[in-house]
N, C-alpha and C positions, 0 to 999 in steps of 0.2 A: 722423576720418580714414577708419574702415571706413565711414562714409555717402557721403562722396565717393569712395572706389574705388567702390563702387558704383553710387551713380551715374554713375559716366565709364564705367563696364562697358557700361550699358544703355544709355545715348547710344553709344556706340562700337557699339553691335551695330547699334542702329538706323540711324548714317548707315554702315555700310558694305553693308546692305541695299540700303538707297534711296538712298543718296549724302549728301553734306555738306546739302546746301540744305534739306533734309527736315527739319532741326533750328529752322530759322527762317521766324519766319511774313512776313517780307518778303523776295523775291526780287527781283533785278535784276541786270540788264547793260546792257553797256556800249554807247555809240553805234554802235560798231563792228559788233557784233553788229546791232545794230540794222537795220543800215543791209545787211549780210550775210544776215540773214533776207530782209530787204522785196527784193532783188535776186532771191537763189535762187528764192524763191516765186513770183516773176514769171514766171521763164523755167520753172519746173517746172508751175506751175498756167495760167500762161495767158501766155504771150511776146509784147508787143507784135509786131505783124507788119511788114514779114513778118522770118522768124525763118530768119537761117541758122548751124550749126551747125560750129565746126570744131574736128574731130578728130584730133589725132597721138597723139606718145606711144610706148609698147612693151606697155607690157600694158590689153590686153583684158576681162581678168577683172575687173579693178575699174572698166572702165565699161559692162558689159553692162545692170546694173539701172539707171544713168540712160540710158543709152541706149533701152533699152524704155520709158522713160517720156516721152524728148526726140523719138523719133524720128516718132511721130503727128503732131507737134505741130511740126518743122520741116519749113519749104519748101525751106532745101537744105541737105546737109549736104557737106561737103569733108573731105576722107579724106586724111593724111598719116603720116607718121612711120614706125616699124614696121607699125605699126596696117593701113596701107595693104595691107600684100606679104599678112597673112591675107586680107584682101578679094580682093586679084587673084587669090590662087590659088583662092578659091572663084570666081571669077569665069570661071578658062577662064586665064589668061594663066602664061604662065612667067615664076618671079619668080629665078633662076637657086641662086644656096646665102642669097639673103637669107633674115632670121630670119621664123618664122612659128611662131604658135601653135595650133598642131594640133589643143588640146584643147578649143580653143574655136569651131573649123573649121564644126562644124554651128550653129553659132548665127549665126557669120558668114553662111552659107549663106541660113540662114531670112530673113535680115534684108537681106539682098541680093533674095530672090525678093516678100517684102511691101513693098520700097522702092525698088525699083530706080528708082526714076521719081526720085527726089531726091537718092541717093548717088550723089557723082562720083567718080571714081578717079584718080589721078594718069597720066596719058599718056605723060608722059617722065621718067628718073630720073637720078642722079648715083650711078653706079656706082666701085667699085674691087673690087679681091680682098680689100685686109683695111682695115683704117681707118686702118692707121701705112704704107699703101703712097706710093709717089712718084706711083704713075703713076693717074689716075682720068679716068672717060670719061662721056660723056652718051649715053643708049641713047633709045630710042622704044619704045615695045609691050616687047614680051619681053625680059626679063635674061636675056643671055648663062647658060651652065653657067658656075662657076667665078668670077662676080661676085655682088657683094652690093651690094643700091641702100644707101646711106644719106641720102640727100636727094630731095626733086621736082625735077625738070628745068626747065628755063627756063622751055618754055612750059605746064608745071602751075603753077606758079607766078606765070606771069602770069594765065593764065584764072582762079582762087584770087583774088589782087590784082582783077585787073578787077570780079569779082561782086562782094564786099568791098566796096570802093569806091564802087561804085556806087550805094552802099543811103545814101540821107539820113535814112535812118526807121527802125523797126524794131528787133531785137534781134539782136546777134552774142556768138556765145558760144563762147569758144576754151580747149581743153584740151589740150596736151599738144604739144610743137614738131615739126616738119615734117621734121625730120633728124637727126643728129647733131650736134647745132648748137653745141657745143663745141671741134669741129675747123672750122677757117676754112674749111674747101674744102666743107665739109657745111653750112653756115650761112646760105646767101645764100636757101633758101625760107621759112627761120622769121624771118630777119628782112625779108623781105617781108613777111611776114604782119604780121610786130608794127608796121610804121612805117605799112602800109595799116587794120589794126585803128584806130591813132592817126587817118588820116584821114577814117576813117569816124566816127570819135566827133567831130571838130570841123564836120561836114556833117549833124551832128544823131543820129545812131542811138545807140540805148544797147546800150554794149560791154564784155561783161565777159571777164574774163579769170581761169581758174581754175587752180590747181596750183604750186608750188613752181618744178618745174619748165619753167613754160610762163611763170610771171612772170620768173626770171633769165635765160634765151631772152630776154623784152621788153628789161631791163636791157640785155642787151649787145648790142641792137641799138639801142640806143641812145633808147629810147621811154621816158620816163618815167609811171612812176604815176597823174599828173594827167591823162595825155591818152587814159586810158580810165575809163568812167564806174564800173567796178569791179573791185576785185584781191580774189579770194577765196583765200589759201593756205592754206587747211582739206585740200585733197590730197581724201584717200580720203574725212575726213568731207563736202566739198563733195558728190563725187558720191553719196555716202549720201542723202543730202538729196536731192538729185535722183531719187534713184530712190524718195524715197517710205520709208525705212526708219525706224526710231524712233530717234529724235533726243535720249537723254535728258537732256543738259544745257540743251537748250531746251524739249524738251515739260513741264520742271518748274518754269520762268518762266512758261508759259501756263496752269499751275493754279491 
């Protein structure tokens, strides 16, 4: 009995060091995985071309490091969600009380003045005062004081669809929904995206789709699973991967 507590003692030190898998000399995973590495690494190390980018979402922070790794490397990127209004307002535009993240303002800045040539900014938005209001408006250029965008405007959302679209070839790779796409009235730019996503993948381009939140967005626009060529809901570890960070549940399958 004292030889086996101890030995589970020193096995237990050793996988909570280096993890479970460090106890066996066979490692593996599963297809899925499989098939989730071979995607990410494509779009992170080398994206079939040409390579467009789209971004919504609310927070910043957790895609700053794939973005410094995605943004060399794509030919355009489309800007939605919250994500959008930090960009306008480093850009010059009045985004009126929509939300913005301040703290992340000068990165935005930087990444606007080395990319400007491929980041597109949404044109027109879908405004109200709060998100349980009756009454909501479509603005052009500048947010009113006293509104808050929660969606792209028609025609962001058509120019958005039309690039999309247009691509038979190449890589699309979308993170994070275009609105509030939760409320019906805030809905109609993410799921343009997702049903145009879908039509880009049956006109040949490889189309993935990353985040929790940007796959249930697809869901209820009514796009299924199958009509893009991958759904990654790894969230934060996706864009880890993307940006290049150490990966240990996979870096210790490749030893």
């Amino acid at each position: 009995m004292y030889v086996n507590d101890a030995f589970s003692s020193s096995h237990r030190k050793h996988a909570s060091t280096y993890g479970t898998p460090k106890l066996f000399d066979t490692r593996v995973g599963g297809l899925a995985l499989k098939k989730e590495v071979e995607y990410l690494s494509m779009i992170r190390d080398n994206p079939t071309k040409p390579f467009t980018l789209v971004v919504g979402g609310v927070k910043i922070k957790d895609k700053i490091g794939a973005l410094e790794s995605l943004l060399p490397k794509a030919d355009s990127v489309l800007v939605g969600g919250v994500t959008a209004y930090t960009f306008l307002k480093a850009n010059g535009t009045r985004i009126g009380n929509s939300l913005v993240d301040d703290e992340h303002l000068n990165w935005v800045t930087k990444a606007l003045s080395n990319y400007r040539n491929k980041i597109i900014l949404p044109t027109d938005h879908i405004v109200s005062r709060a998100q349980d209001s009756p009454s909501i408006s479509l603005v052009k250029g500048d947010i009113p004081d006293g509104m808050i965008g929660f969606d792209i405007g028609i025609e962001t959302s058509q120019q958005y669809s039309n690039q999309i679209a247009a691509q038979s070839s190449g890589t699309i790779f979308w993170n994070g929904p275009m609105g509030l796409f939760e409320i019906k009235h805030f809905a109609n730019g993410t799921d343009d995206i997702a049903k145009t996503m879908a039509l880009a993948y049956w006109r040949g381009s490889k189309t993935l789709i990353g985040g929790g939140d940007t796959l249930e967005a697809m869901k209820r626009a009514g796009v299924s699973e199958r009509e893009v060529s991958h759904v990654s809901t790894g969230g934060g570890a996706t864009l880890r991967f993307l940006a290049g960070d150490e990966m240990p549940g996979i870096d210790i399958l490749q030893e």
